[in-house]
Each structure stands twice: as structure tokens, then as C-alpha cells.
C-alpha positions as CSV (number, residue, x, y, z in Angstrom):
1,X,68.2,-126.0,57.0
2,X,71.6,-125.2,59.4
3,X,69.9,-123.8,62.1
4,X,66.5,-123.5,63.9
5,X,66.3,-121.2,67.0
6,X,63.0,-121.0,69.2
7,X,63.0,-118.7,72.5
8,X,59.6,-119.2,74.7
9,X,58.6,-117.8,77.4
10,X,56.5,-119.1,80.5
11,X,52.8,-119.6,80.4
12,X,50.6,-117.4,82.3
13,X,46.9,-117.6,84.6
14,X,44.2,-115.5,85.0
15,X,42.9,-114.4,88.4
16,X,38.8,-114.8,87.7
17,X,35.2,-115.0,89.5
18,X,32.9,-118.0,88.5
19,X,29.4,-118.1,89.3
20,X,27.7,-122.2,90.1
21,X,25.0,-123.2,91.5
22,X,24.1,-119.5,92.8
23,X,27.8,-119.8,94.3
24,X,30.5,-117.1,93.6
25,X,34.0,-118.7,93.7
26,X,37.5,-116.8,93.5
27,X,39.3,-119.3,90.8
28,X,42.9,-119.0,88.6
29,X,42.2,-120.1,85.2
30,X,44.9,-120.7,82.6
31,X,43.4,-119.0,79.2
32,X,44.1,-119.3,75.5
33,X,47.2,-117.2,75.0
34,X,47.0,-114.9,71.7
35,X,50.2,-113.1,70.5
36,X,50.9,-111.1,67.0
37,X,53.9,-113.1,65.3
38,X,55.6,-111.4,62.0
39,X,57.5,-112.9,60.1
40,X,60.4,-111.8,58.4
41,X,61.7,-113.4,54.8
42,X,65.0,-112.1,54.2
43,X,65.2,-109.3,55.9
44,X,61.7,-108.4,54.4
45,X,58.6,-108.3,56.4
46,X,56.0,-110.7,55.3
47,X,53.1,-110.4,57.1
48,X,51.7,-110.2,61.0
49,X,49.8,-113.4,62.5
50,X,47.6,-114.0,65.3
51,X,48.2,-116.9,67.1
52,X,48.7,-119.4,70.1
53,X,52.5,-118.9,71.0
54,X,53.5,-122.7,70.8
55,X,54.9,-124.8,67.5
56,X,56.3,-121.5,66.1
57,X,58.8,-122.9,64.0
58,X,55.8,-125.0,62.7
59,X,53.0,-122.4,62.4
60,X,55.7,-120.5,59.9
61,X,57.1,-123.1,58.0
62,X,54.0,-124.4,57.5
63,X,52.5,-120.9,56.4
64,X,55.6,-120.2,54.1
65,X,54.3,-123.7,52.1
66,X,51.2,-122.6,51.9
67,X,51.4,-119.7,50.4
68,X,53.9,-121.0,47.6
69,X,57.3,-119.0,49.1
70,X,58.8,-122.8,49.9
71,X,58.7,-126.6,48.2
72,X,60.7,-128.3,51.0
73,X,62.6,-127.4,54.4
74,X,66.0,-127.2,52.4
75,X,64.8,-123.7,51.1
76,X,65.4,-122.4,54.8
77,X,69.2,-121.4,55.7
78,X,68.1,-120.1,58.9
79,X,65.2,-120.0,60.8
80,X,64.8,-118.2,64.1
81,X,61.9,-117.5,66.0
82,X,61.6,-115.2,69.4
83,X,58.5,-115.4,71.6
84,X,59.0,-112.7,73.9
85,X,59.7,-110.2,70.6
86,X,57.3,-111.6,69.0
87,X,59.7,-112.0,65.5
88,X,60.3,-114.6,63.1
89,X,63.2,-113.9,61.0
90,X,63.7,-116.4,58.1
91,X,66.5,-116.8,55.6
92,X,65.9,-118.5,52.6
93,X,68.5,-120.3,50.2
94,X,67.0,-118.3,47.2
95,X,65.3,-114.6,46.5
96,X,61.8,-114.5,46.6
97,X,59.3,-111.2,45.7
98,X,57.9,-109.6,49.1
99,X,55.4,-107.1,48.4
100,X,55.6,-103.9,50.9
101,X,52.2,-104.0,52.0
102,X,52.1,-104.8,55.5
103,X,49.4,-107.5,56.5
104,X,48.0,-109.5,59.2
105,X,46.5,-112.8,59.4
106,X,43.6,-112.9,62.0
107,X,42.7,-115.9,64.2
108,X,38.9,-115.1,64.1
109,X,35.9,-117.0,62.3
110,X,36.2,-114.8,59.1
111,X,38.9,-117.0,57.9
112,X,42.8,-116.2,57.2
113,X,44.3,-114.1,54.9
114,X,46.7,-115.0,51.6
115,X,49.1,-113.6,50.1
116,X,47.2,-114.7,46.7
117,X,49.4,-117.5,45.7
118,X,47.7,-119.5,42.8
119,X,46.4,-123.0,43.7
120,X,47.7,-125.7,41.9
121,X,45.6,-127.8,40.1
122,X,46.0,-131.3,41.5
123,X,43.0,-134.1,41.2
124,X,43.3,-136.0,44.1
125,X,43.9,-139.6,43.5
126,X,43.7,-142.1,45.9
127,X,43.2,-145.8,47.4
128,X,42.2,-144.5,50.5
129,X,39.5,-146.8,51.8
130,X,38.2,-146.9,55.9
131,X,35.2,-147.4,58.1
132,X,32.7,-144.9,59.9
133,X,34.1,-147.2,63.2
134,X,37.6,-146.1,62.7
135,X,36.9,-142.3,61.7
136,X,34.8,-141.8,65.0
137,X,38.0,-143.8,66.8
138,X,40.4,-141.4,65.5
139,X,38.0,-138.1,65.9
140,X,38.5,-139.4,69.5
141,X,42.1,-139.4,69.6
142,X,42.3,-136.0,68.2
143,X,39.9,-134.6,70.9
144,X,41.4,-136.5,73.9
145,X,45.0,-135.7,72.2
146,X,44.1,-131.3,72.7
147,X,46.0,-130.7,75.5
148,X,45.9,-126.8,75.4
149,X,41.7,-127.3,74.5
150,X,41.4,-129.7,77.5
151,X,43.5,-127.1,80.0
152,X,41.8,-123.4,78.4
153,X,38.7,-124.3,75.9
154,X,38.8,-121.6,73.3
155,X,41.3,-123.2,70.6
156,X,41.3,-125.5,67.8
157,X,42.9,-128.9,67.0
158,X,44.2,-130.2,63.4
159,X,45.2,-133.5,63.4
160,X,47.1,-135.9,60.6
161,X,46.6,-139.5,60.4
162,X,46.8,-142.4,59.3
163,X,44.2,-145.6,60.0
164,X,45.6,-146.1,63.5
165,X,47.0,-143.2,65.1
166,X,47.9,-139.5,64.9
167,X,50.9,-138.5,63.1
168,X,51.2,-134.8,63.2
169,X,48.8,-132.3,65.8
170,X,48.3,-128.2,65.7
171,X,46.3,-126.3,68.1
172,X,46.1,-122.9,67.9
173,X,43.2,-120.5,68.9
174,X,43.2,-120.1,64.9
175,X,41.6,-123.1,62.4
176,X,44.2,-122.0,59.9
177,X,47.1,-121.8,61.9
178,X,46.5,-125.0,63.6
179,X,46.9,-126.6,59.8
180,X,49.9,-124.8,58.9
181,X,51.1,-126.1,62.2
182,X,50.5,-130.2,60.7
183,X,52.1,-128.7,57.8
184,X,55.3,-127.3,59.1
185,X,55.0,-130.6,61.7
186,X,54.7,-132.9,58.6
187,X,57.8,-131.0,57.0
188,X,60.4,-131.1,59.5
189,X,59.6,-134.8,60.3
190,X,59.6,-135.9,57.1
191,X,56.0,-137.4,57.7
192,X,54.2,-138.0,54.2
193,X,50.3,-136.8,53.9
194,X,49.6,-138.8,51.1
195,X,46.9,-141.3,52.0
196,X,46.4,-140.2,54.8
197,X,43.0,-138.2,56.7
198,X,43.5,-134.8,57.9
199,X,40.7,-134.1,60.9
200,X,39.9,-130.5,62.9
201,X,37.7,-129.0,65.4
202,X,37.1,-126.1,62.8
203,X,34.8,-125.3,60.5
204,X,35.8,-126.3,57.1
205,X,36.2,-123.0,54.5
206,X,37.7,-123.0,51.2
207,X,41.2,-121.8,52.1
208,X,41.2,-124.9,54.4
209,X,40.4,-127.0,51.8
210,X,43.5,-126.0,49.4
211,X,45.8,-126.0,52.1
212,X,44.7,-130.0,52.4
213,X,44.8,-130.3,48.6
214,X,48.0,-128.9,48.8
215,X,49.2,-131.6,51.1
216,X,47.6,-134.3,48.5
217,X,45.3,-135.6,51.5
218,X,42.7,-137.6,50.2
219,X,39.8,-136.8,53.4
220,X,39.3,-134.2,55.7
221,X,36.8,-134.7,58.4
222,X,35.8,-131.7,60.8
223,X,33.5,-132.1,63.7
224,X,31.8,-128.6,62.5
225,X,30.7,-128.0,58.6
226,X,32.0,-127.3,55.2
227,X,31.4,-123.8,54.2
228,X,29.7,-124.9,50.4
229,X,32.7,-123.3,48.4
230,X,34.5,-125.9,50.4
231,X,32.3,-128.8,49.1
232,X,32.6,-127.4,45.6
233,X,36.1,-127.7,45.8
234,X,36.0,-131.2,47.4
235,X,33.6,-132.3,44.9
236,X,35.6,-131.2,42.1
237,X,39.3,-131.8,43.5
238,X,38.5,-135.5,44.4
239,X,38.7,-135.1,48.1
240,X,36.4,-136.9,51.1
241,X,34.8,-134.6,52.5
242,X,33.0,-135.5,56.0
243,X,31.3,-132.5,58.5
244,X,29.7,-132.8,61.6
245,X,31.1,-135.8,63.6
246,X,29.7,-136.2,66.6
247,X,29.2,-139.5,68.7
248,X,28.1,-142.0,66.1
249,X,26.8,-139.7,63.3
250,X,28.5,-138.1,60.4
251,X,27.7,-136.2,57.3
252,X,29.4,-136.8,54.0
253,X,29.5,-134.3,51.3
254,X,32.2,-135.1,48.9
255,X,33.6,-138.5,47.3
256,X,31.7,-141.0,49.2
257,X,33.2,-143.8,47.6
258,X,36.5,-143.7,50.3
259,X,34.1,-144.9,53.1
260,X,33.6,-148.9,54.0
261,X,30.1,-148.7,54.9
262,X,28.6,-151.0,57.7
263,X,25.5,-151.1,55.2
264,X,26.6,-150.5,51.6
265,X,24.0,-148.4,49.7
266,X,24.2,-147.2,46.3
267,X,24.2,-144.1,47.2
268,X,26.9,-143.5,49.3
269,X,29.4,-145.8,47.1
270,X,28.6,-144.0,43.7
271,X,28.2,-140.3,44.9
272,X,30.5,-138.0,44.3
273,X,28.9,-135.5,46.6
């Protein structure tokens, strides 16, 4: 790519009135900033997303992956994204096919929108192998890593890594948006997803679960649960699937066999759901 441009502006508070211990209190509370980006694909518009206004350049790389319009960063000529118009106006090295119909991508719980790009078919394959101990180690990382969670509340964390440490972070007050955020991270740093564990906040939907079979990841843990297309798709795809992480407990849905377990049962090792 020859040129990246990002313009950001300032973040904002929020004058508010909290009620404690039967005590009213005049406070100034920072709050998850949500902002309508569209994008722009060769002088084309592509589509309108809700988001957190931070990793833009991220957030639309990662989004143009996605949803098939890119292979690799070197597709982009320019890139150049605007905060305070709310614009990002890409250039790509070859045509691609927008459609006219104008859309936008919504940061709620009913899940994000495509432009209805086919999945490929990829089995995952794998010699992925780690411990419960390291899993709740790293959920702790990603938690402790959410800076914008830890100073509003109200958004959502996707973390990349390996058996150690995080590699790649999105937050966003959207679950999808915060993994095209890893994606478009993972893309301009030239970080490789294979064998590694993707992990969120979110709940874990279907469309979540191609984008991470889309990044050949082997797991994907989530604090919250799979939405059972999701553990279809695990089950079937070859992908770990792990829900509901909290303190010392998990739940595993899909491909067992990745996990060291401190007591090895035959279940867990030969399931492959």
C-alpha cells in the first residue's frame, strides 16, 4: 500500500447524575463513543458501519478481508480514513463489483451484516495443543488488556494470541468490528493467525465463526456462548470451540481434543463436540 492517512479527533465526557448508597452525585463520565463510518471502494460506496472511532484503518481493512474484496494489504493503493467526516475512501490496485445498494452494518446484538461473500471451505487443521491453566491466564490478559472497557463499560474486546501473550487486540462497542479490527491489526503487521487462539468478550454467532475460519485459527474462546449454528460450524470446520469462561470454569463445545487436560477423560480427548 503507498499511503495510509487517519485524522482523529479528541475524545469526549458526559456530564451525568449517579445514585449510591441513597446518595445523588454530580459525576463526568467518559462513555462508549458510536460513530457511522462508510466506506468508499473506488470511488464507490460500500456500505455504512457502526462503530467505536479508534483502529479505523483496522476495522476497514479488516472488514474488506472479510467479505472477500481483498487477499493481502498490497491490494490497497491508498487508504485514507477521516474521523471528523466520518469517510473511508479506499483505492484498490484492481476493479472490484460494488453493488448500489446502500447498507449499514449495526453494532447491536443482532449480529452484522454481509455483503454475501461465499465462505471458503477450509477444514481446519492443526497441532494446536494447550492447558485450561493457560486459557484462563490469557482470558485474563485480554480483560485486563480493554482499556476503553475498563475507562466506559459498554464495548467489546477481541484478542489474538498465541500461548504466552496477546498479539493483535480490537475493541469496539461492536463483537464484529472488534474482529475485523484483529484482522486488519494482523494484516498490516504481518502477524500470522495460524495456530494461534482467537478470544472475545462477545457472544459467539456464526458470522463470527467464519471470520475465524477465515483467519485459519484453530480455537476461539469467548467468555459468553456460541449461538448453536456456531457449534455446527465449529464441529464440522475442525475448530475449538470453548464458551463461557469465567474464573476457573469453562465449557467446550467443539474439537475437544486441542485441550491438555489436568485430568484426561475419554471424553473430552475423543469428542468432537
Amino acid at each position: 500500500m503507498d499511503k495510509i492517512m487517519v485524522l482523529s479527533s479528541e475524545k469526549k465526557t458526559s456530564g451525568c447524575y449517579r445514585l449510591a448508597e441513597g446518595r445523588w452525585t454530580e459525576q463526568k463520565l467518559s462513555l462508549p463513543e458510536e460513530m457511522p463510518l462508510t466506506i468508499f471502494v473506488n470511488g464507490h460506496e460500500l456500505v455504512t458501519i457502526l462503530c467505536s472511532p479508534s483502529s479505523l484503518n483496522f476495522l476497514v481493512i479488516g472488514y474488506l478481508f472479510s467479505e472477500g474484496l481483498i487477499k493481502a494489504v498490497n491490494d490497497i493503493d491508498i487508504l485514507r480514513v477521516c474521523e471528523s467526516s466520518r469517510l473511508a475512501d479506499v483505492r484498490l490496485k484492481n476493479e472490484v463489483t460494488i453493488s448500489t445498494e446502500k447498507r449499514i452494518l449495526t453494532s447491536g446484538c443482532g449480529g452484522g451484516m454481509s455483503l454475501g461473500t461465499a465462505m471458503p471451505k477450509i477444514n481446519i487443521c492443526s497441532e494446536l495443543k494447550i492447558t485450561p491453566a493457560r486459557i484462563f491466564d490469557l482470558i485474563r490478559k485480554m480483560v485486563k488488556s480493554g482499556s476503553a472497557y475498563r475507562l466506559t463499560g459498554g464495548v467489546h474486546t477481541t484478542v489474538l494470541c498465541d500461548h504466552e501473550q496477546i498479539l493483535a487486540m480490537g475493541e469496539d462497542i461492536g463483537r464484529h468490528n472488534t474482529l475485523d479490527k484483529v484482522i486488519g491489526n494482523c494484516m498490516m503487521c504481518e502477524i500470522n493467525p495460524k495456530d494461534k487462539i482467537l478470544m472475545t468478550t462477545g457472544r459467539i454467532a456464526s458470522e463470527i465463526l467464519k471470520k475465524a475460519v477465515m483467519l485459519e485459527v484453530p480455537m476461539v474462546v469467548s467468555l459468553s456462548s456460541p449461538t448453536d449454528e456456531a457449534v455446527n460450524l465449529a464441529r464440522s470446520l475442525g475448530v475449538t470451540l470453548i464458551g463461557y469462561v469465567r474464573g476457573q470454569n469453562m465449557t467446550v463445545y467443539a474439537n475437544g481434543q486441542r485441550l491438555e487436560a489436568c485430568q484426561k477423560t475419554e471424553i473430552l480427548c475423543a469428542s468432537k463436540g
